[in-house]
ZAPATI-885041 format. One record per residue (C-alpha): x, y, z; residue in three letters; residue number from 1. Coordinates in pm, 1 decimal, m for minus. Example, Ala and Ser with C-alpha at 12.3 -4.5 7.8 and 13.67 -1.06 7.14 Angstrom:
residues 2
@east=1230.0 north=m450.0 up=780.0 code=ALA pos=1 .
@east=1367.0 north=m106.0 up=714.0 code=SER pos=2 .
***
This chain:
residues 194
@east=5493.0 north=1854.2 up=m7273.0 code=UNK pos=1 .
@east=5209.7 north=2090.0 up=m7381.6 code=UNK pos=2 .
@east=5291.3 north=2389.0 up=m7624.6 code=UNK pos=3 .
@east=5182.8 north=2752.4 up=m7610.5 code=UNK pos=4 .
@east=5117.5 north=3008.5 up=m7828.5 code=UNK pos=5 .
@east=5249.4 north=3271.4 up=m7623.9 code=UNK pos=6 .
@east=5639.0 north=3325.5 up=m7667.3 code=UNK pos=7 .
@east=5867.8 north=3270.9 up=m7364.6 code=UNK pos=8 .
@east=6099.3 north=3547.1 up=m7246.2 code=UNK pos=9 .
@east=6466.0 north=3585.7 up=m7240.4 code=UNK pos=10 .
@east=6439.0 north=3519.8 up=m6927.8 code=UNK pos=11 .
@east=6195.8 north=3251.8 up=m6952.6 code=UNK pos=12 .
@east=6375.6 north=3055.3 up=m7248.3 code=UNK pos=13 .
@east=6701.1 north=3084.3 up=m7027.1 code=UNK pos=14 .
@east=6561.1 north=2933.1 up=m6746.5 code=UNK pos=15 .
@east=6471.9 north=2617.3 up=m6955.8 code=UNK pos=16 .
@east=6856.6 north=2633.8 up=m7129.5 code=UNK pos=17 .
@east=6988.8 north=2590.1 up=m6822.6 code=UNK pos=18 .
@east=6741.5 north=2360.6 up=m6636.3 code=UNK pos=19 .
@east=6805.8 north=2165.3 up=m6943.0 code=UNK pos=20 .
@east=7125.6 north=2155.8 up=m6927.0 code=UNK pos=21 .
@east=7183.3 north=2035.5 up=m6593.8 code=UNK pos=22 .
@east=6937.8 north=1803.8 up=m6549.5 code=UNK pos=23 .
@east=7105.6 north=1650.1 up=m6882.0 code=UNK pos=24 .
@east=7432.1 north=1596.5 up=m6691.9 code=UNK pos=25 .
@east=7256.7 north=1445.3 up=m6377.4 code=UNK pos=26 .
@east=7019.3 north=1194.9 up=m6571.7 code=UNK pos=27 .
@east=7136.7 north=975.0 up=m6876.8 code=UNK pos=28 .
@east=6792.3 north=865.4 up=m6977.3 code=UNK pos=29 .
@east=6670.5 north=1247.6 up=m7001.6 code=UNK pos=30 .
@east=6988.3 north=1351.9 up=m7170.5 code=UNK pos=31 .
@east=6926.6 north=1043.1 up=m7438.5 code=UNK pos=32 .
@east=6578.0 north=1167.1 up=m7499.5 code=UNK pos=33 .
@east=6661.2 north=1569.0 up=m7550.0 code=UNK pos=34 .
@east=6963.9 north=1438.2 up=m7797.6 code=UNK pos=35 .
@east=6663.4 north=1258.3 up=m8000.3 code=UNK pos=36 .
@east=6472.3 north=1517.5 up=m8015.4 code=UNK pos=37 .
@east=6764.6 north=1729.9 up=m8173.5 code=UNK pos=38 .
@east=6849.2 north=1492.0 up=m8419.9 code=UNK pos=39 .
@east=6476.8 north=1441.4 up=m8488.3 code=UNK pos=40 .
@east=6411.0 north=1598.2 up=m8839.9 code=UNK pos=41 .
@east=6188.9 north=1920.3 up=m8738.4 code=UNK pos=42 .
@east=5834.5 north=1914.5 up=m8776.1 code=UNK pos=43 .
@east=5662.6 north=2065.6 up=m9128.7 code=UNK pos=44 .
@east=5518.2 north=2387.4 up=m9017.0 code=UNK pos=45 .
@east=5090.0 north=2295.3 up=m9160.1 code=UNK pos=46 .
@east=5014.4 north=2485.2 up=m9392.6 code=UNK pos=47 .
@east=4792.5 north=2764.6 up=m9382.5 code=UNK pos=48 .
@east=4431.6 north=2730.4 up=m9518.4 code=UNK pos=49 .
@east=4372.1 north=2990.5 up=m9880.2 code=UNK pos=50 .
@east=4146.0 north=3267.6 up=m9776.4 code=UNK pos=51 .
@east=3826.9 north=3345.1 up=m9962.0 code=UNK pos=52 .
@east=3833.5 north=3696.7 up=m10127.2 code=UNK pos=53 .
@east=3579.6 north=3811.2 up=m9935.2 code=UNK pos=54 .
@east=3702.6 north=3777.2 up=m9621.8 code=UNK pos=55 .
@east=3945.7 north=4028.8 up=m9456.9 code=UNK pos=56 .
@east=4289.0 north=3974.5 up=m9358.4 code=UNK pos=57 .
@east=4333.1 north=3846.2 up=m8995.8 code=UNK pos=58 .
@east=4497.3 north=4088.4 up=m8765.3 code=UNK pos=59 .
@east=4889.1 north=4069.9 up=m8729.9 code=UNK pos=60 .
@east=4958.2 north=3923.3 up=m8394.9 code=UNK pos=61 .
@east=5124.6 north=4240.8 up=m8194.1 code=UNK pos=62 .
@east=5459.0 north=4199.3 up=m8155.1 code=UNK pos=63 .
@east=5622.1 north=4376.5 up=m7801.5 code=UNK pos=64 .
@east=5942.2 north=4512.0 up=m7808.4 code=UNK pos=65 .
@east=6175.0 north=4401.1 up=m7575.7 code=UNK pos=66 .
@east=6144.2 north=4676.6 up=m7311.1 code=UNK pos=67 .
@east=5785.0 north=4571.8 up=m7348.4 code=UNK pos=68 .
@east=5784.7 north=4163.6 up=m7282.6 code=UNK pos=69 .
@east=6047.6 north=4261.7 up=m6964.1 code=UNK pos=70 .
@east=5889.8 north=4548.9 up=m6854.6 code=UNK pos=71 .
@east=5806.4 north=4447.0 up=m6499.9 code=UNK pos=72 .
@east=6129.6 north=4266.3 up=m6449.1 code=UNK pos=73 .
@east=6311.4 north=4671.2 up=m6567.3 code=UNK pos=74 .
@east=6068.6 north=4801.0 up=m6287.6 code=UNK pos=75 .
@east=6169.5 north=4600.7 up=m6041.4 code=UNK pos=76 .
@east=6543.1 north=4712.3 up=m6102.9 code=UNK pos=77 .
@east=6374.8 north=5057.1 up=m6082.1 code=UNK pos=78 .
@east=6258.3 north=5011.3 up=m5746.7 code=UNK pos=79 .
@east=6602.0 north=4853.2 up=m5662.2 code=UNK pos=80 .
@east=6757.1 north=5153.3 up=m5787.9 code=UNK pos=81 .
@east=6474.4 north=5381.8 up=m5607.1 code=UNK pos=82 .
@east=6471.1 north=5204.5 up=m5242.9 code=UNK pos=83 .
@east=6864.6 north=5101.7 up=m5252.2 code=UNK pos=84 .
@east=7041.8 north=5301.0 up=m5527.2 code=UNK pos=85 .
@east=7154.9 north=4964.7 up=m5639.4 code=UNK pos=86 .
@east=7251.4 north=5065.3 up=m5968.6 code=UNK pos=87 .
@east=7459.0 north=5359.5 up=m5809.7 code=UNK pos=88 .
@east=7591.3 north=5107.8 up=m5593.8 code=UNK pos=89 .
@east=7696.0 north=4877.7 up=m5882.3 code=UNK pos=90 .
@east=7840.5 north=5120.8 up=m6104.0 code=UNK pos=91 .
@east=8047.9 north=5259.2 up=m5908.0 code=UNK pos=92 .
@east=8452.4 north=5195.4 up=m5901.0 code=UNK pos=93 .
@east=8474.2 north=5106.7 up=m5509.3 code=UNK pos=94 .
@east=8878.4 north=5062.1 up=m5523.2 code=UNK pos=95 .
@east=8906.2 north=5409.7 up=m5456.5 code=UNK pos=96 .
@east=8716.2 north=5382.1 up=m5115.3 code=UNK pos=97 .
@east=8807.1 north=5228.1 up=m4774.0 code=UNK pos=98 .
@east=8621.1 north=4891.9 up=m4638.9 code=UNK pos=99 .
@east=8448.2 north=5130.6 up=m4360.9 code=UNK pos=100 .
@east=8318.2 north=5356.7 up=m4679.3 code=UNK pos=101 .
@east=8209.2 north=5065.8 up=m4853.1 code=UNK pos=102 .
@east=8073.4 north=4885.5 up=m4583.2 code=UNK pos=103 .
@east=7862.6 north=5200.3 up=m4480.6 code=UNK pos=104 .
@east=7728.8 north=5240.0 up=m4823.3 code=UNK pos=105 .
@east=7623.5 north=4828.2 up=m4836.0 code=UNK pos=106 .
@east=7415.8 north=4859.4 up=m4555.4 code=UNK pos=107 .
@east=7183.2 north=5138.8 up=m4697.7 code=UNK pos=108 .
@east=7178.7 north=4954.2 up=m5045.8 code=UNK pos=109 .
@east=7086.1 north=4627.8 up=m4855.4 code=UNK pos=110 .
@east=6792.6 north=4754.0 up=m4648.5 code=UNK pos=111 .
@east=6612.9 north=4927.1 up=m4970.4 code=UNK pos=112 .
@east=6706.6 north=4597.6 up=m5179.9 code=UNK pos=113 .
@east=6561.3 north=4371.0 up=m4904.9 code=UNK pos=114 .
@east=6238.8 north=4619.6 up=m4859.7 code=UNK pos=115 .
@east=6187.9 north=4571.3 up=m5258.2 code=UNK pos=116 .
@east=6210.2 north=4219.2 up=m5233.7 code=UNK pos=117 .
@east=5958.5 north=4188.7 up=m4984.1 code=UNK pos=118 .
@east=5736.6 north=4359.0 up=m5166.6 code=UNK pos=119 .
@east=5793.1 north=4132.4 up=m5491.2 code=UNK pos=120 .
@east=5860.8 north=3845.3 up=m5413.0 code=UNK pos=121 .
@east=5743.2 north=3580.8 up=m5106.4 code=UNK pos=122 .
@east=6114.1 north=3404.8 up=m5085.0 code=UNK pos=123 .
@east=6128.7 north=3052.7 up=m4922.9 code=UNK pos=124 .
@east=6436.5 north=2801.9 up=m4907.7 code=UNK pos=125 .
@east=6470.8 north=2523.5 up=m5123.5 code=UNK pos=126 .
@east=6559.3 north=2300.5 up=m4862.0 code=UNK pos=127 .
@east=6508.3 north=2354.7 up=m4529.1 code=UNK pos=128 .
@east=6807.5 north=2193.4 up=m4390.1 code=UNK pos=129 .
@east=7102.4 north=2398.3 up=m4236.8 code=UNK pos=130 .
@east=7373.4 north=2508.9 up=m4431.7 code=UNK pos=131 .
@east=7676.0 north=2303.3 up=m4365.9 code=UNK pos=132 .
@east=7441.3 north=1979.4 up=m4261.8 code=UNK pos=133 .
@east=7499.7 north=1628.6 up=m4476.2 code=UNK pos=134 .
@east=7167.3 north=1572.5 up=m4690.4 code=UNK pos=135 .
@east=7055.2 north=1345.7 up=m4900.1 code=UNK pos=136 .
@east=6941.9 north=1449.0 up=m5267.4 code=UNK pos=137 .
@east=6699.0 north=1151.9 up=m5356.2 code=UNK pos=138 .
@east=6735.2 north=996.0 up=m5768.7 code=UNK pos=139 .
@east=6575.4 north=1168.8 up=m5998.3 code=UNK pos=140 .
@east=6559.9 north=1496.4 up=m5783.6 code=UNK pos=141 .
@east=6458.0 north=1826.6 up=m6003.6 code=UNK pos=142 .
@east=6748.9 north=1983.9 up=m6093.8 code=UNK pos=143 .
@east=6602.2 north=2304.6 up=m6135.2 code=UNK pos=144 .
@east=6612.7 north=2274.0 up=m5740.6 code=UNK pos=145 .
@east=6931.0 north=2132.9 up=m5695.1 code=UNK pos=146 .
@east=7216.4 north=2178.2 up=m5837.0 code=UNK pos=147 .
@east=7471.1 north=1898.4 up=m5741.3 code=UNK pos=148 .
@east=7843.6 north=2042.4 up=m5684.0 code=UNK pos=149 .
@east=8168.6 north=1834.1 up=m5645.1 code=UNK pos=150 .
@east=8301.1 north=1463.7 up=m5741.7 code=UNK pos=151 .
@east=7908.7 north=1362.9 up=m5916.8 code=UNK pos=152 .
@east=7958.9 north=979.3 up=m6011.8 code=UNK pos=153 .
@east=7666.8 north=728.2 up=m6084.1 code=UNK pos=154 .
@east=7288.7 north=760.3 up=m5954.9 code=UNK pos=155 .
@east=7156.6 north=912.8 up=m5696.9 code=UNK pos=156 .
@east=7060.8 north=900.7 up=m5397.7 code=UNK pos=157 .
@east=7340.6 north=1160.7 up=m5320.6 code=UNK pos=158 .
@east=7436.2 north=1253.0 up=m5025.0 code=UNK pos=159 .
@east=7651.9 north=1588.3 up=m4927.9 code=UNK pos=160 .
@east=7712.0 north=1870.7 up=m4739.5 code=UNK pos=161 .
@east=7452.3 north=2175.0 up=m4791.1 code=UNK pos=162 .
@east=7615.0 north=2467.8 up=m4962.6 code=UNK pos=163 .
@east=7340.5 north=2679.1 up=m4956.5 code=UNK pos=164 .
@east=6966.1 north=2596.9 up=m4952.8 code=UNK pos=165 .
@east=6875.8 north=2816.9 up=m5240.7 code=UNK pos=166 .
@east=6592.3 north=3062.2 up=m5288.3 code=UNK pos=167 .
@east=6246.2 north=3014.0 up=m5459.7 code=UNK pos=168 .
@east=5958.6 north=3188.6 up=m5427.1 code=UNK pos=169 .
@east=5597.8 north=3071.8 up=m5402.4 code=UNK pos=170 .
@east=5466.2 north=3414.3 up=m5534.3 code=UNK pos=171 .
@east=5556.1 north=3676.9 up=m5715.1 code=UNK pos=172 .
@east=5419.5 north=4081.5 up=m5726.7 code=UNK pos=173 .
@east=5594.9 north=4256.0 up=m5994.0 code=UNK pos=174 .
@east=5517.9 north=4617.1 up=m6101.2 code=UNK pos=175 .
@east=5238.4 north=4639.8 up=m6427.7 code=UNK pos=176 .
@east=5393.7 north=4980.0 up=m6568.5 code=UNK pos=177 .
@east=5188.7 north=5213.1 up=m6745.8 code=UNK pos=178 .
@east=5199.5 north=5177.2 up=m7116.4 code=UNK pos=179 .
@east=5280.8 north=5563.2 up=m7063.1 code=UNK pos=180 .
@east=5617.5 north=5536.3 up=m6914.9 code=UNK pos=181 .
@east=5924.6 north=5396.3 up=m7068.3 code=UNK pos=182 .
@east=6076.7 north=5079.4 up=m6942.8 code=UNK pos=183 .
@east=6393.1 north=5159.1 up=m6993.8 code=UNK pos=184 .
@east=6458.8 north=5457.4 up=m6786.0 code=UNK pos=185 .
@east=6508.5 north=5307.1 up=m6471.8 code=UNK pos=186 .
@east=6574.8 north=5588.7 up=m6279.1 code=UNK pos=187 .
@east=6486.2 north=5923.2 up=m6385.4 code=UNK pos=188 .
@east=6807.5 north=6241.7 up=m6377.1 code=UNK pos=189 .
@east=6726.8 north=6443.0 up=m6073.8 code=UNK pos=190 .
@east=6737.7 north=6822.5 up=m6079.9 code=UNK pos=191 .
@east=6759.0 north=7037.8 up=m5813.2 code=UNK pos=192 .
@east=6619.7 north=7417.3 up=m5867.9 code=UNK pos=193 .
@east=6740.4 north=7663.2 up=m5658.3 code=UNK pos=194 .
***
């Protein structure tokens, strides 16, 4: 596995966790080698060459805040919030309301939410197979993929019904914000003059 300098996101570092974790409970001989490499003493961090006098100080690496590292994933909630007043949607206490009111309201949320997705993301099935058909999930399968549900005993191949096929997505658009505007306001109070 190759290192990088850059730091993974939140959302990047839990995507690992939990790829991790269940490919751990589906194969023995990867879970053996990740429990190694806990127990493995960590490595001494090399130590950093003396600097001549002369020369300047290197540059501190900038460090992003957090709004920063996740801004396009906050503008993408923005346009959720923009095309399909998601966050409205979300945040609001829908016991009050009838199924009609609510079902009303769902549909308008859903059509802005899809539009934004289409614009951000090109969203494929992880399998192709029906839902509801019996498949076969071959040994060794990527459990970032496929996530087995159920009575799991021994080695694959698996086979079982299809749940759902899942989502990935070949490509993805999201927002570059301007360094200008802050991340965090994800949808800007509304004023009406009169």
């Amino acid at each position: 596995m190759s290192t990088s300098k850059t730091e993974l996101s939140f959302l990047g570092r839990l995507r690992v966790a939990v790829s991790v974790f269940f490919r751990a409970l589906v194969d023995a001989e990867f879970a053996r080698r990740v429990g190694a490499f806990l127990d493995a003493p960590a490595a001494p961090t090399p130590a950093t060459p003396t600097m001549p006098a002369s020369s300047p100080a290197p540059a501190k690496p900038v460090l992003l805040s957090p709004e920063r590292v996740h801004a396009s994933g906050l503008g993408v909630l923005a346009m959720l919030q923009r095309e399909g007043r998601l966050i409205d949607f979300l945040q609001e206490d829908l016991a009050a309301y009838a199924d009609s009111d609510i079902g009303a309201s769902a549909r308008a949320v859903h059509a802005g939410c899809r539009k934004v997705l289409a614009q951000c993301l090109a969203l494929e099935p992880v399998l192709k197979d029906s839902e509801g058909t019996v498949v076969t999930v071959p040994a060794g399968f990527d459990a970032n993929r496929i996530r087995l549900t159920g009575n799991i005993a021994g080695q694959g191949p698996f086979r079982g019904v299809l749940k759902h096929h899942g989502w990935a997505t070949p490509t993805v658009h999201l927002p570059a914000l301007s360094d200008a505007l802050d991340p965090r306001v994800l949808a800007p109070a509304e004023v009406e003059l009169s």
